[in-house]
Steps between C-alpha positions, in 0.01 A plus 500: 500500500481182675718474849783254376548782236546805724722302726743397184482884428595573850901572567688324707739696763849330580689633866816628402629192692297211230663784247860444650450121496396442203780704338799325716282160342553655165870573561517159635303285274390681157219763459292253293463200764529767779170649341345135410591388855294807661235566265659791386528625135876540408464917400345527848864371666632730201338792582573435878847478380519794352296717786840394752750605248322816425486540917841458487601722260310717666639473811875568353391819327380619840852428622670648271286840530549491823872426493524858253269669725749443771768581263359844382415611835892440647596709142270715630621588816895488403352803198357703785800500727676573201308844425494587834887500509545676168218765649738508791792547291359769313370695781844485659729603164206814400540623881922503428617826423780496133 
């Protein structure tokens, strides 16, 4: 392979910032002259696109799991002061004499 062939085959790596900026360009503008503007291909922006929604949906599943994790562990806690009353309750009406 000659060199100007294993430099085309070489990836380029975008910051997360050139990621962000290019995206708020495609809001802004279109993803077509967004892409043509920056030497991008348009399914790059798309799949860039799609990695931040998927982020994001990720993110709100996380905060949802921990909102019932929260949830579950006050249920919990209200259960187990519940048995220990009834336990208390028991003790107390077996130790009464009929």
């Amino acid at each position: 392979m000659t060199k100007k062939a294993e430099a085309q085959r070489e990836r380029k790596r975008y910051s997360a910032e050139c990621k962000q900026q290019a995206l708020l360009r495609a809001v802004k503008d279109s993803v077509s002259v967004a892409a043509h503007d920056l030497g991008l291909q348009p399914a790059q922006i798309y799949a860039w696109r799609g990695q931040v929604q998927r982020q994001g949906q990720d993110a709100e599943a996380q905060r949802l799991m921990q909102s019932e994790h929260a949830r579950l562990k006050r249920e919990l806690v209200r259960l187990e002061e519940e048995n220990a009353f009834l336990k208390r309750a028991a003790a107390y009406f077996a130790k009464q004499p009929k």
